[in-house]
PDB file of N, CA, C, O and CB in Angstrom:
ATOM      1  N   UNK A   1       0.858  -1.174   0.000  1.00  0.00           N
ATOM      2  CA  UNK A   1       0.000   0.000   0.000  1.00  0.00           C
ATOM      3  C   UNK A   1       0.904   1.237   0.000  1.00  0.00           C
ATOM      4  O   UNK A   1       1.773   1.283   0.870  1.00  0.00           O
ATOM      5  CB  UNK A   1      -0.976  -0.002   1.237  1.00  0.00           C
ATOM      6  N   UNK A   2       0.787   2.370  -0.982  1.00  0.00           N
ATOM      7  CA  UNK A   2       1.086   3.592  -0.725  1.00  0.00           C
ATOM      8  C   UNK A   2       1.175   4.079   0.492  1.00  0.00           C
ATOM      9  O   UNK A   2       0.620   3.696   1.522  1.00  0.00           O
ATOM     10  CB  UNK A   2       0.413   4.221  -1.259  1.00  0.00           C
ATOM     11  N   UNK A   3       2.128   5.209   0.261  1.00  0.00           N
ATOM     12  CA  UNK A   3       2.089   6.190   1.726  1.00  0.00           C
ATOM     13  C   UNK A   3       0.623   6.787   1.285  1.00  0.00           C
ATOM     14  O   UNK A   3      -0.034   7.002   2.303  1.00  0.00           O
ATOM     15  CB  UNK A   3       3.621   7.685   1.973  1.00  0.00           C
ATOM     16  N   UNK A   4      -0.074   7.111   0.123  1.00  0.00           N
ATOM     17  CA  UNK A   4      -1.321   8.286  -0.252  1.00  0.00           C
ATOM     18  C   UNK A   4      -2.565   7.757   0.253  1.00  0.00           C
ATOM     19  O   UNK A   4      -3.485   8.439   0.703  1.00  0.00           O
ATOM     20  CB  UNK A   4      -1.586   8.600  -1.974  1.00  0.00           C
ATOM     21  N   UNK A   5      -2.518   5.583   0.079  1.00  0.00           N
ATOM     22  CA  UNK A   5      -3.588   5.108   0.173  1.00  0.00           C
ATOM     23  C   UNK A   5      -3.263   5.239   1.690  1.00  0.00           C
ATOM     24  O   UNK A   5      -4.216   5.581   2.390  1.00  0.00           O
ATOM     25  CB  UNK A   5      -3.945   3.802  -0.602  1.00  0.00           C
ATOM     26  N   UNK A   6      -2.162   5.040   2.264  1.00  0.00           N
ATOM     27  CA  UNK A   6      -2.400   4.866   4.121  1.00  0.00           C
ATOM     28  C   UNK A   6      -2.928   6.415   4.489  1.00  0.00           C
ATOM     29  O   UNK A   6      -3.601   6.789   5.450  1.00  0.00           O
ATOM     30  CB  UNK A   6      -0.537   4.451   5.246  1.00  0.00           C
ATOM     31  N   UNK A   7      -2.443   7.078   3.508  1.00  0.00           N
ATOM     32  CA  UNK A   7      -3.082   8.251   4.684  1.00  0.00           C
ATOM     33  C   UNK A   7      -4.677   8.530   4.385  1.00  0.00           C
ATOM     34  O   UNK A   7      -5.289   9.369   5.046  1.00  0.00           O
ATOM     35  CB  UNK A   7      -2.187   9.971   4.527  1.00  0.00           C
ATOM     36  N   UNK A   8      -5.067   8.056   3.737  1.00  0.00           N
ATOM     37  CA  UNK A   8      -6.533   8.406   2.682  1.00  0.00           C
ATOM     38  C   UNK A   8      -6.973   7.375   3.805  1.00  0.00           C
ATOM     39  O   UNK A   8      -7.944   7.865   4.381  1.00  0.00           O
ATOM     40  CB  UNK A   8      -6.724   7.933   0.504  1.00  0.00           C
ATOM     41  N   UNK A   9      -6.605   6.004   4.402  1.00  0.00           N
ATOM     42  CA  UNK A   9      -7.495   5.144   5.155  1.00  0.00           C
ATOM     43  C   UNK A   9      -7.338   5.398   6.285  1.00  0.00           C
ATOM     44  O   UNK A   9      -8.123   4.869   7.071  1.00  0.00           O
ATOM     45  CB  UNK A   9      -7.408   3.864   5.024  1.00  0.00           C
ATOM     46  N   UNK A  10      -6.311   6.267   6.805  1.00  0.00           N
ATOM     47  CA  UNK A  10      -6.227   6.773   8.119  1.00  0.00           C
ATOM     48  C   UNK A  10      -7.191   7.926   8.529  1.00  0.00           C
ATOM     49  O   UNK A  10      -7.546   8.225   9.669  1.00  0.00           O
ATOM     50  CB  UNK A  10      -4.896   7.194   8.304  1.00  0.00           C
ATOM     51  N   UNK A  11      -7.622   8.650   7.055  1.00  0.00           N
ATOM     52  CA  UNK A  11      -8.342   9.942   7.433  1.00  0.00           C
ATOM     53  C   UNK A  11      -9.940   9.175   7.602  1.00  0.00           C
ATOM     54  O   UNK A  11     -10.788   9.517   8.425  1.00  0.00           O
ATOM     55  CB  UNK A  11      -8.183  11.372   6.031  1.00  0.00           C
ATOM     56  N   UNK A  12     -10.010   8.598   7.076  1.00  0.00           N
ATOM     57  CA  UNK A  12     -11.088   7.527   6.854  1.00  0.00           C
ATOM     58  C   UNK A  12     -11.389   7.069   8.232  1.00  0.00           C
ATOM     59  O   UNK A  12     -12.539   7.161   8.663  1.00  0.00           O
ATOM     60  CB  UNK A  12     -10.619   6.261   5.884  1.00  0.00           C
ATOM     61  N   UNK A  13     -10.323   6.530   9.024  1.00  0.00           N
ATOM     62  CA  UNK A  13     -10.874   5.960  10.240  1.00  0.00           C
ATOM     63  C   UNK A  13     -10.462   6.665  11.545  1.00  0.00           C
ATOM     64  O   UNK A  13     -10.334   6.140  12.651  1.00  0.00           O
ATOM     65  CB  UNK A  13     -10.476   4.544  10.313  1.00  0.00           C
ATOM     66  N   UNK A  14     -10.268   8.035  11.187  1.00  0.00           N
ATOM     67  CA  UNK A  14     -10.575   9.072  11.671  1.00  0.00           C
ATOM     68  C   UNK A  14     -11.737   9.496  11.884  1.00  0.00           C
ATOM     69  O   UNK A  14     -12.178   9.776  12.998  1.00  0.00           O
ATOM     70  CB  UNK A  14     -10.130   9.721  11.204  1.00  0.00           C
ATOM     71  N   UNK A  15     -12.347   9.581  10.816  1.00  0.00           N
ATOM     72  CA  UNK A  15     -13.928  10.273  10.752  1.00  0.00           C
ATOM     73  C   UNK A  15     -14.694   9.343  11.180  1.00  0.00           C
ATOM     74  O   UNK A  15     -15.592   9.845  11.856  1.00  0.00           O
ATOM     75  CB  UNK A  15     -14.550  10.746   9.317  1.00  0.00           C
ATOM     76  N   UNK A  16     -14.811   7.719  11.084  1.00  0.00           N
ATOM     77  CA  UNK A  16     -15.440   7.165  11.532  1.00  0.00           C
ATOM     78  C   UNK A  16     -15.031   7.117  13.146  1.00  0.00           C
ATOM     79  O   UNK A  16     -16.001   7.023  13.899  1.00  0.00           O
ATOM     80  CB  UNK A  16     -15.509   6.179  10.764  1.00  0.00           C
ATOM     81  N   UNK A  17     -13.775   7.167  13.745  1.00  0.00           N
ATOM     82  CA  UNK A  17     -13.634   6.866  15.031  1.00  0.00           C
ATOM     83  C   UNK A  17     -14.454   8.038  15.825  1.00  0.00           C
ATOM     84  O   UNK A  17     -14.883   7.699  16.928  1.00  0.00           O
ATOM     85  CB  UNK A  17     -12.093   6.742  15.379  1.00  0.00           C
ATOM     86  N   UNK A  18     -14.728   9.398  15.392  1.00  0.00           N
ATOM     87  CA  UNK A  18     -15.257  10.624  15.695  1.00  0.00           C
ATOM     88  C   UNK A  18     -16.322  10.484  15.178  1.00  0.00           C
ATOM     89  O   UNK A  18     -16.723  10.031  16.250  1.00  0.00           O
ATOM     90  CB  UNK A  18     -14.638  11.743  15.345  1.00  0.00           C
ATOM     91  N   UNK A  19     -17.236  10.432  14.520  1.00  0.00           N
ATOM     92  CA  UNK A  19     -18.415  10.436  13.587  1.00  0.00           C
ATOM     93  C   UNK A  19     -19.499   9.727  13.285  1.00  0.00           C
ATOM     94  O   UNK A  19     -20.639  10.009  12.916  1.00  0.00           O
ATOM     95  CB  UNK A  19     -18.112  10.441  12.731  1.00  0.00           C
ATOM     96  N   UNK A  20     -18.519   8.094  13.670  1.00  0.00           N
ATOM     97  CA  UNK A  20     -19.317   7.069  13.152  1.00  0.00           C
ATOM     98  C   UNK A  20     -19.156   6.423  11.990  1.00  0.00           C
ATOM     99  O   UNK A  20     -20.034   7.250  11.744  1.00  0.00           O
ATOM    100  CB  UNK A  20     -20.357   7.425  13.090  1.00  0.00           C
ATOM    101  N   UNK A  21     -19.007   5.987  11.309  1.00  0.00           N
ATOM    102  CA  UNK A  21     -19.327   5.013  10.331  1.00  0.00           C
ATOM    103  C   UNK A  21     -20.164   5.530   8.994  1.00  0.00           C
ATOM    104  O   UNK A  21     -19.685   5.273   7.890  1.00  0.00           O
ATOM    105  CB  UNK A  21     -20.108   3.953  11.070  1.00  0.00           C
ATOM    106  N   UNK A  22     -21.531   6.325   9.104  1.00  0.00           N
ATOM    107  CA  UNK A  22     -22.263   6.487   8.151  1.00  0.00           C
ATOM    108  C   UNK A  22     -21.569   8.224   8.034  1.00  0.00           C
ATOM    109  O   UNK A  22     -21.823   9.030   7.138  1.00  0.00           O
ATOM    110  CB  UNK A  22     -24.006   6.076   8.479  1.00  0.00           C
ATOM    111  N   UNK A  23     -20.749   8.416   9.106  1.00  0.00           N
ATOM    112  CA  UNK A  23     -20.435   9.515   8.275  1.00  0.00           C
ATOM    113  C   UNK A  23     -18.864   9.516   7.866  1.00  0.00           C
ATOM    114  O   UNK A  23     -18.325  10.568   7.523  1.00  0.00           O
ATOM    115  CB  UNK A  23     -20.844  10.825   9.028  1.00  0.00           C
ATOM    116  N   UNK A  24     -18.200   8.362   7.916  1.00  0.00           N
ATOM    117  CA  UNK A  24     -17.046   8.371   7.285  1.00  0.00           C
ATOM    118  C   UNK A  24     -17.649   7.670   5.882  1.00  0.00           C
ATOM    119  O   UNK A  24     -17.107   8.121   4.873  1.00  0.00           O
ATOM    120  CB  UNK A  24     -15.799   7.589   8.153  1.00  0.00           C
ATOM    121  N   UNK A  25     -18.475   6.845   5.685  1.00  0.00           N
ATOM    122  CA  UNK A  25     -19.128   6.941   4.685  1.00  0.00           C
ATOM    123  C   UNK A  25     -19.329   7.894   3.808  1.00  0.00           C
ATOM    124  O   UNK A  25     -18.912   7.641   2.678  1.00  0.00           O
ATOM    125  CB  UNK A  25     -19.896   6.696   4.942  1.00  0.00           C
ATOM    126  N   UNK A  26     -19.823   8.881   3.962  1.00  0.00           N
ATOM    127  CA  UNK A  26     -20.512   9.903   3.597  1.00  0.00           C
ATOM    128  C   UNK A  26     -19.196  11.320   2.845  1.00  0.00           C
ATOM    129  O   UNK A  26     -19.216  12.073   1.870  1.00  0.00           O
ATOM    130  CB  UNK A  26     -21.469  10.299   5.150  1.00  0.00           C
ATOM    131  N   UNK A  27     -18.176  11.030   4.030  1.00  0.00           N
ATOM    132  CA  UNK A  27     -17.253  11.739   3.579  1.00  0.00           C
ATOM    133  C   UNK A  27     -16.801  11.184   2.372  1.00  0.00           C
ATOM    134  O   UNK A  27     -16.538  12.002   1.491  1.00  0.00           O
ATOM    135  CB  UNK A  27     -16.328  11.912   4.461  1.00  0.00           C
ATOM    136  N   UNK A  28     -16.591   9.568   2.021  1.00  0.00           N
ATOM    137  CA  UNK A  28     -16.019   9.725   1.098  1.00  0.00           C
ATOM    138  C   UNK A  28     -17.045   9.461  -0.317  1.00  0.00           C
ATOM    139  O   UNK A  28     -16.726   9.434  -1.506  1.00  0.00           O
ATOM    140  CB  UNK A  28     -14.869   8.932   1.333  1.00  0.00           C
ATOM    141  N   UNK A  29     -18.001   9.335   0.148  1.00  0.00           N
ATOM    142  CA  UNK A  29     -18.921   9.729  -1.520  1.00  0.00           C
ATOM    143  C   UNK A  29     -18.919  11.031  -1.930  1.00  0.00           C
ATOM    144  O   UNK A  29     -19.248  11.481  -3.028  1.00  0.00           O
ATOM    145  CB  UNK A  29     -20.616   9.471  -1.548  1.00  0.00           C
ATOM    146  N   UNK A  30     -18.400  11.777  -0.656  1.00  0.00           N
ATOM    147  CA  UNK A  30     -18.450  13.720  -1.255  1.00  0.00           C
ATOM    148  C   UNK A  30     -17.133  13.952  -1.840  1.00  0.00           C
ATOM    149  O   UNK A  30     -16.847  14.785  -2.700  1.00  0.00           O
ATOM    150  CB  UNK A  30     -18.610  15.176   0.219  1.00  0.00           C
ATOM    151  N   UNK A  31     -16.218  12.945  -1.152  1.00  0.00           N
ATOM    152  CA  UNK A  31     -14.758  13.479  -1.925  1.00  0.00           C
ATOM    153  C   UNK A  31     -14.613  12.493  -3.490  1.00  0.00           C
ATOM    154  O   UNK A  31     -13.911  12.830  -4.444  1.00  0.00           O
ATOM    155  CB  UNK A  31     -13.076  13.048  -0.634  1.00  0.00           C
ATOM    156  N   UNK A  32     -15.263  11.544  -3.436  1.00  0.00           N
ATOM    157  CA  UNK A  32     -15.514  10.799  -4.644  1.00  0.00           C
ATOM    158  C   UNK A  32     -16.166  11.458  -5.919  1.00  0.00           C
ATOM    159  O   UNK A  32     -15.930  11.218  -7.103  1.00  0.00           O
ATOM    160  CB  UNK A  32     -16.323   9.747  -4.262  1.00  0.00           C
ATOM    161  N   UNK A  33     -17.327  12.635  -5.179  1.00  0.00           N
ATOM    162  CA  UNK A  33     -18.253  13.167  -6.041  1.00  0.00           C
ATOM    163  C   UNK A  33     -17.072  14.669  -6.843  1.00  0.00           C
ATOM    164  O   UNK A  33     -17.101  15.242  -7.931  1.00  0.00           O
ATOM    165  CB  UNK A  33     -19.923  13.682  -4.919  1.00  0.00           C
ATOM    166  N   UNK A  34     -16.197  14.794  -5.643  1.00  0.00           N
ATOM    167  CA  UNK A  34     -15.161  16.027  -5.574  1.00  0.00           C
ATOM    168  C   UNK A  34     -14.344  15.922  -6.780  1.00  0.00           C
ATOM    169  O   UNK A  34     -14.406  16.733  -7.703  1.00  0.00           O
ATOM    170  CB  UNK A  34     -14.152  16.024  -4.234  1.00  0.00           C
ATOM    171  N   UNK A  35     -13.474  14.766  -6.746  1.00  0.00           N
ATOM    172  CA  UNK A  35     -12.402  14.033  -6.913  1.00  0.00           C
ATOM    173  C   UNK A  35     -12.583  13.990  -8.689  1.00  0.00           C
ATOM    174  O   UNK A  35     -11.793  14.409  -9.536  1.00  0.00           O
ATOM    175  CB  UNK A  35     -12.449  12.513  -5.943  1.00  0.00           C
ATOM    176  N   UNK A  36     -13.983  13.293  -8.881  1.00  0.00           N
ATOM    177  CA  UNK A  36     -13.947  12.457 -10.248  1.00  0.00           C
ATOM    178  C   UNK A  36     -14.567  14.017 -10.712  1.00  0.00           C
ATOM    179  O   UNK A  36     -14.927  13.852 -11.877  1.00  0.00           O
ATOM    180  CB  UNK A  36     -15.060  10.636 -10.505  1.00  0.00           C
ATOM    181  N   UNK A  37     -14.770  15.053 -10.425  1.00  0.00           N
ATOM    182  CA  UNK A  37     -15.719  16.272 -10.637  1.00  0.00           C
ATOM    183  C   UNK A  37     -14.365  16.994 -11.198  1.00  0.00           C
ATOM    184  O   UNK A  37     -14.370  17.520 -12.311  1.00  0.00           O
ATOM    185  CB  UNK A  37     -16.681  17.052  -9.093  1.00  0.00           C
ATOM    186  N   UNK A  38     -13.331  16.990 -10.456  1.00  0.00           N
ATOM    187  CA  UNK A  38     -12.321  17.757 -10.740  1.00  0.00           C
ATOM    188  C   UNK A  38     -11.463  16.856 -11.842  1.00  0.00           C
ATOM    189  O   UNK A  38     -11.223  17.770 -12.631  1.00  0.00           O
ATOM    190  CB  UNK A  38     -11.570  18.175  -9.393  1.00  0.00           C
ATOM    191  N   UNK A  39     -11.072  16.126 -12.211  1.00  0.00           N
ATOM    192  CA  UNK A  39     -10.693  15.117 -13.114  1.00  0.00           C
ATOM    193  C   UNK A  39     -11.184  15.517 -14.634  1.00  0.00           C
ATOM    194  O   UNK A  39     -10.438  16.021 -15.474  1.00  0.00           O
ATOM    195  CB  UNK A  39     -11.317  13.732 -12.604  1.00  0.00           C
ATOM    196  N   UNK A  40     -12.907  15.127 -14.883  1.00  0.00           N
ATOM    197  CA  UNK A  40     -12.923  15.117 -15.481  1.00  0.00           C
ATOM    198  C   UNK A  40     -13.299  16.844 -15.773  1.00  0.00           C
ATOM    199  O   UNK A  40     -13.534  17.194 -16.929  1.00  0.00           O
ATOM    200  CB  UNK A  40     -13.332  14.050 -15.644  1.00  0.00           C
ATOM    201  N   UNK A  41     -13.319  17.506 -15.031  1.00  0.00           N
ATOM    202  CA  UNK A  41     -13.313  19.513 -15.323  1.00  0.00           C
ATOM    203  C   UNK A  41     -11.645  19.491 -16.410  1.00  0.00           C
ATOM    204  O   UNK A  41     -11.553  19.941 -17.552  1.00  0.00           O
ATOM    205  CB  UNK A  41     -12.936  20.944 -12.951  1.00  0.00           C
ATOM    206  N   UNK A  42     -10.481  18.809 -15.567  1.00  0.00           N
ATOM    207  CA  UNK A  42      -9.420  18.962 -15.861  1.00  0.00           C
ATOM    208  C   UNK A  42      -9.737  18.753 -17.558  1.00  0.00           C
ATOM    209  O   UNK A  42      -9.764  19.728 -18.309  1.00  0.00           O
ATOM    210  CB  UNK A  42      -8.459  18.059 -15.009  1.00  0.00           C
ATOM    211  N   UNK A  43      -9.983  17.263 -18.073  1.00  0.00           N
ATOM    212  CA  UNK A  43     -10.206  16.905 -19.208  1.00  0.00           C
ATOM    213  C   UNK A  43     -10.911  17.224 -20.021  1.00  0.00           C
ATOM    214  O   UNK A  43     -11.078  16.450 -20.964  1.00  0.00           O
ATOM    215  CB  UNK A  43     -10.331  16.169 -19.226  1.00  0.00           C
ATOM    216  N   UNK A  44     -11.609  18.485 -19.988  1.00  0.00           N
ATOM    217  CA  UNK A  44     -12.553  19.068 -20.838  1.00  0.00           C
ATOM    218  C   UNK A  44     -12.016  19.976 -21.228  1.00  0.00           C
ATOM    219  O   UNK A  44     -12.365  20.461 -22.304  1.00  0.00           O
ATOM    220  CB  UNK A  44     -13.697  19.387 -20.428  1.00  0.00           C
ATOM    221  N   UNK A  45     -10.912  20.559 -20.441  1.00  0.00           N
ATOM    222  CA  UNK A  45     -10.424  21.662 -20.374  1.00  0.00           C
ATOM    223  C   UNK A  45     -10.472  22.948 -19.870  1.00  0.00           C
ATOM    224  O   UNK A  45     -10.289  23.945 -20.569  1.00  0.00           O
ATOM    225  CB  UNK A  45     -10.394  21.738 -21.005  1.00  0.00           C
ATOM    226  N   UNK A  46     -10.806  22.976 -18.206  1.00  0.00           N
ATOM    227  CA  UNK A  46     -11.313  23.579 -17.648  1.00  0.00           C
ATOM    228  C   UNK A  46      -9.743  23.796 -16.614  1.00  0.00           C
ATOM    229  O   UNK A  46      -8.531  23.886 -16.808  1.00  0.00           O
ATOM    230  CB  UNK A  46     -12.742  22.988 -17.273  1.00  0.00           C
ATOM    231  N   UNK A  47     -10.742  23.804 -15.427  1.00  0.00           N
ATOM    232  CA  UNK A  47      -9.692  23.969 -14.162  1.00  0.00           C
ATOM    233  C   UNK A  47      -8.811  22.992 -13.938  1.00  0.00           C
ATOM    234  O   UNK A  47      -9.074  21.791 -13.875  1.00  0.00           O
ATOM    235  CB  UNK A  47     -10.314  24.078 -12.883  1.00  0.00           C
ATOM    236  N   UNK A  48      -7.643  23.559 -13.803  1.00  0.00           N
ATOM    237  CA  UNK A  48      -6.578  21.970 -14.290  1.00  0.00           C
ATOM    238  C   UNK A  48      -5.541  21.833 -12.543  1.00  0.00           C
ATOM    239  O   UNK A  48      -4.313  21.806 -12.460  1.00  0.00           O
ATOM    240  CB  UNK A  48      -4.877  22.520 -16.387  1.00  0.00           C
ATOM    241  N   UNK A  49      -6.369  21.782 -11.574  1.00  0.00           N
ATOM    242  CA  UNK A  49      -6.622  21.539 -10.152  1.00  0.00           C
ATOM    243  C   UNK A  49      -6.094  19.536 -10.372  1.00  0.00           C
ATOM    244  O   UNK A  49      -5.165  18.880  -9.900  1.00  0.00           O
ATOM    245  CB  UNK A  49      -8.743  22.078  -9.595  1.00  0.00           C
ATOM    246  N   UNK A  50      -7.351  19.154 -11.390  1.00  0.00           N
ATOM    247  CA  UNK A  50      -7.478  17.921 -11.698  1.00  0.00           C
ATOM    248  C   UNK A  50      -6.419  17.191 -12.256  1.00  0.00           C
ATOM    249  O   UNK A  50      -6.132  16.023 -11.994  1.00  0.00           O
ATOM    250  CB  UNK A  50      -8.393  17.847 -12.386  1.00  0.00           C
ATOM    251  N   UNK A  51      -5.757  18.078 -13.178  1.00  0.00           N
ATOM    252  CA  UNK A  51      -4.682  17.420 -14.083  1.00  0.00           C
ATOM    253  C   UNK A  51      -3.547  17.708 -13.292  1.00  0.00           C
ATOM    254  O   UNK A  51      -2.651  16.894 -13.514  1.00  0.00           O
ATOM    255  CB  UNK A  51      -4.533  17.984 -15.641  1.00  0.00           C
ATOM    256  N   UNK A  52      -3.157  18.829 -12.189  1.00  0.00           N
ATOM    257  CA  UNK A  52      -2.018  18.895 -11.462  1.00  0.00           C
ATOM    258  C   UNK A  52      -1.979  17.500 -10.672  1.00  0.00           C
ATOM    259  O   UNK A  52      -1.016  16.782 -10.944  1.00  0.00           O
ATOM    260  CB  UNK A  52      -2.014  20.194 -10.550  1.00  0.00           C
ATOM    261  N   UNK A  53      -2.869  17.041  -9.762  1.00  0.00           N
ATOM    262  CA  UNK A  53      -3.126  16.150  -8.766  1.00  0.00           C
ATOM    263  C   UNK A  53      -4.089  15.223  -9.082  1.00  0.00           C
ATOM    264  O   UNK A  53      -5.082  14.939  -8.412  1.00  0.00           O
ATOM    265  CB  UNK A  53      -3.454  16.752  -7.668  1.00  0.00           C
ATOM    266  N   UNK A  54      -3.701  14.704 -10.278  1.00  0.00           N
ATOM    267  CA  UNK A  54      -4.632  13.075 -10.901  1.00  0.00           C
ATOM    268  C   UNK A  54      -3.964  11.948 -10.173  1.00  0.00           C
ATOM    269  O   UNK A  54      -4.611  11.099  -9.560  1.00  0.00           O
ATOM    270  CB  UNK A  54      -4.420  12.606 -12.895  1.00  0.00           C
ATOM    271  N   UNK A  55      -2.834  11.957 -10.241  1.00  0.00           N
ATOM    272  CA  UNK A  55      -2.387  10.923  -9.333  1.00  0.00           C
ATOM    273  C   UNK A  55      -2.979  10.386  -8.120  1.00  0.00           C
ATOM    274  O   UNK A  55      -3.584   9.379  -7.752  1.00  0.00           O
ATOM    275  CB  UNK A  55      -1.368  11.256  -8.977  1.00  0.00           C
ATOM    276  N   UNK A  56      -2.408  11.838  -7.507  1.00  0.00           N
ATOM    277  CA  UNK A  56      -3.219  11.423  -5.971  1.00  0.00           C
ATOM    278  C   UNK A  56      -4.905  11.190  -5.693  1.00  0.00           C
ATOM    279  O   UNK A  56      -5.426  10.409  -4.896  1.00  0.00           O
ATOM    280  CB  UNK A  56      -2.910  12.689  -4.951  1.00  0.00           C
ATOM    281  N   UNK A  57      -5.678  12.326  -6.810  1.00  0.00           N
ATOM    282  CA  UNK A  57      -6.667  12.216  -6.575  1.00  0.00           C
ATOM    283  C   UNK A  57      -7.303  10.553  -7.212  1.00  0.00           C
ATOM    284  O   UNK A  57      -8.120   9.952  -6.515  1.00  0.00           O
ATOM    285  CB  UNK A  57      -7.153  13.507  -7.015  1.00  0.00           C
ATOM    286  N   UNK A  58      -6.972  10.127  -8.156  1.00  0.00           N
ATOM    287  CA  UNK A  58      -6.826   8.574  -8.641  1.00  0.00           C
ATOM    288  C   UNK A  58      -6.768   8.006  -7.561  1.00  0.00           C
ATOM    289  O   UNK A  58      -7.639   7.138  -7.510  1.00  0.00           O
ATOM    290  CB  UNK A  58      -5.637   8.107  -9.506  1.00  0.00           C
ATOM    291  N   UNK A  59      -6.115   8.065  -6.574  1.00  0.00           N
ATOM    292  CA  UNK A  59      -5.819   6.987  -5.203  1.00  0.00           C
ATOM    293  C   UNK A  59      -6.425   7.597  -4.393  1.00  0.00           C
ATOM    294  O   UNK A  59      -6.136   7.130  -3.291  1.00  0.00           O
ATOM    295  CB  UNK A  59      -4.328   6.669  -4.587  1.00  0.00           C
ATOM    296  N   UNK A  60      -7.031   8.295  -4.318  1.00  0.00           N
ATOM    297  CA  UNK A  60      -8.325   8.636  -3.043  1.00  0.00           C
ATOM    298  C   UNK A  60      -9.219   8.219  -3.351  1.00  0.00           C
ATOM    299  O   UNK A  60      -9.997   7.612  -2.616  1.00  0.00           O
ATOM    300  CB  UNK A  60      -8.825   9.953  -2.644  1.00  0.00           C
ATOM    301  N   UNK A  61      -9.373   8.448  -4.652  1.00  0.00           N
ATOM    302  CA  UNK A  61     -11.221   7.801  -5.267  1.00  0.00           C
ATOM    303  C   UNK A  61     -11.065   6.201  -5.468  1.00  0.00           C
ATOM    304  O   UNK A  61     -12.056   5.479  -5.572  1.00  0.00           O
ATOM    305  CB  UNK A  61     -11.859   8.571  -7.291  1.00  0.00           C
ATOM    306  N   UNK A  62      -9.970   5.794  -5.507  1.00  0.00           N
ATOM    307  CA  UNK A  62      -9.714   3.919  -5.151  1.00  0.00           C
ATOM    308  C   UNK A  62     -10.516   3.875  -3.966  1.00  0.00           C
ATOM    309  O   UNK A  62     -11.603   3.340  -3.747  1.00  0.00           O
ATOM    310  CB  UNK A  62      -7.849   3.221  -4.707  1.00  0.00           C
ATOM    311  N   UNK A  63      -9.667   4.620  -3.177  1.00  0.00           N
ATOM    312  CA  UNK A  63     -10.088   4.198  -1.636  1.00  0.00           C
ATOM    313  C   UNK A  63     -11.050   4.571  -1.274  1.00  0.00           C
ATOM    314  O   UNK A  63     -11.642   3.854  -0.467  1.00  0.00           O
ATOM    315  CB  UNK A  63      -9.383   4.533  -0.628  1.00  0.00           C
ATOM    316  N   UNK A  64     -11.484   5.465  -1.561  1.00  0.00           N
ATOM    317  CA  UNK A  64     -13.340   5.981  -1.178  1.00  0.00           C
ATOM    318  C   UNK A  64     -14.040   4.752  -2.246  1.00  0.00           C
ATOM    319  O   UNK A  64     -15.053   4.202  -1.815  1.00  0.00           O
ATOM    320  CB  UNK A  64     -13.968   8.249  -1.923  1.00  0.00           C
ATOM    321  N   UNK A  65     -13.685   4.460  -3.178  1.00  0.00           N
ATOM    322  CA  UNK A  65     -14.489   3.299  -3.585  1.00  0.00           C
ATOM    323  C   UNK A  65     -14.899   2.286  -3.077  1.00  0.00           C
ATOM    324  O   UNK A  65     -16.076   1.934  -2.999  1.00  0.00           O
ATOM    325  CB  UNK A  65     -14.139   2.850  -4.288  1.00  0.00           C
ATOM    326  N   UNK A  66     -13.475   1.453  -2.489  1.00  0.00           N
ATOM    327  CA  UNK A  66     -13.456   0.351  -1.564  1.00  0.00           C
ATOM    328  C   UNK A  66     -13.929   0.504  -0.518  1.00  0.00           C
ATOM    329  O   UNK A  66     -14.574  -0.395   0.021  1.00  0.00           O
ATOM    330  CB  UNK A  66     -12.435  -0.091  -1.301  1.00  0.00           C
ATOM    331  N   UNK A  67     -13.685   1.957   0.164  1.00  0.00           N
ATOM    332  CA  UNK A  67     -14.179   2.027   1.780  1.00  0.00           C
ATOM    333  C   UNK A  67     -16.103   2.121   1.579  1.00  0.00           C
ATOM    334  O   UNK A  67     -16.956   1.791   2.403  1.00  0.00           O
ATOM    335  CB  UNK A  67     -13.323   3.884   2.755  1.00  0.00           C
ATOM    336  N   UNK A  68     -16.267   2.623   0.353  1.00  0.00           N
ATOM    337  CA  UNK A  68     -18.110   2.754  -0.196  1.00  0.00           C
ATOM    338  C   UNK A  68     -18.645   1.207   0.174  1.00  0.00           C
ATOM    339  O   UNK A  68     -19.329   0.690   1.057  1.00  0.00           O
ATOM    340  CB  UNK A  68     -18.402   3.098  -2.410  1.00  0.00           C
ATOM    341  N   UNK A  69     -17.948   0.791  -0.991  1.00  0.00           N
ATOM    342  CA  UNK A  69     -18.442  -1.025  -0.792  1.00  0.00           C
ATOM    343  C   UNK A  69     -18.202  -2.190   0.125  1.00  0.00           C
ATOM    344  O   UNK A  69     -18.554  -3.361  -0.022  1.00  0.00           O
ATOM    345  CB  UNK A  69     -18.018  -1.718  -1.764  1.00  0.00           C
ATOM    346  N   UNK A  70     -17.450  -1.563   1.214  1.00  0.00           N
ATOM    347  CA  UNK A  70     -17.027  -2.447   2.362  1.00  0.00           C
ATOM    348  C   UNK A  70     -18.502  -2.105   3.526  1.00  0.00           C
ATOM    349  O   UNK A  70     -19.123  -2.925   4.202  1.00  0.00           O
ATOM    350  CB  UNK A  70     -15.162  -1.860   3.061  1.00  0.00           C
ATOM    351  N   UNK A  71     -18.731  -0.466   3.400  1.00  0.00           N
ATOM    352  CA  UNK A  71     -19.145  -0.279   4.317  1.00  0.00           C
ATOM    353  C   UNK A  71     -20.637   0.732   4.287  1.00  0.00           C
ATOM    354  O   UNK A  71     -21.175   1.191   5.295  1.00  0.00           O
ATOM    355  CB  UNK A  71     -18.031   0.084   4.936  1.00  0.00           C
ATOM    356  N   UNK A  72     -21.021   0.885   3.131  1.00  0.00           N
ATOM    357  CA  UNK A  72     -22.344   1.733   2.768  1.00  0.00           C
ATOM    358  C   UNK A  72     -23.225   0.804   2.015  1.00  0.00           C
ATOM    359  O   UNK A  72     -24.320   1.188   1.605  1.00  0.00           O
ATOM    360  CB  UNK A  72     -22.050   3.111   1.818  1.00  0.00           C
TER     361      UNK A  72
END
């Protein structure tokens, strides 16, 4: 595992250790909704937020994926 994915599952069970569960959930369908929003803005040719930080943002929206279907 990445240092990007450990810290993406650490922030993750952060919010759930404070929050709960349905709202570490929740966080990451908003950064998922964020993430793939800014991506594809980048690829249209818009705000290029997306195209600086595709990488990383690529490996957050992994992990908000997996953490979606493990636990929502």
């Amino acid at each position: 595992m990445s240092d990007a994915e450990t810290r993406e599952w650490e922030r993750l069970a952060f919010v759930a250790g404070r929050d709960g569960i349905p709202a570490a959930v929740a966080f990451a369908q908003q950064g998922f909704k964020q993430y793939t929003a800014a991506i594809r803005e980048a690829d249209s040719g818009g705000n290029q937020y997306g195209a600086a930080y595709r990488d990383s943002l690529n490996t957050s929206i992994a992990v908000y994926e997996l953490y979606i279907a493990q636990n929502g």
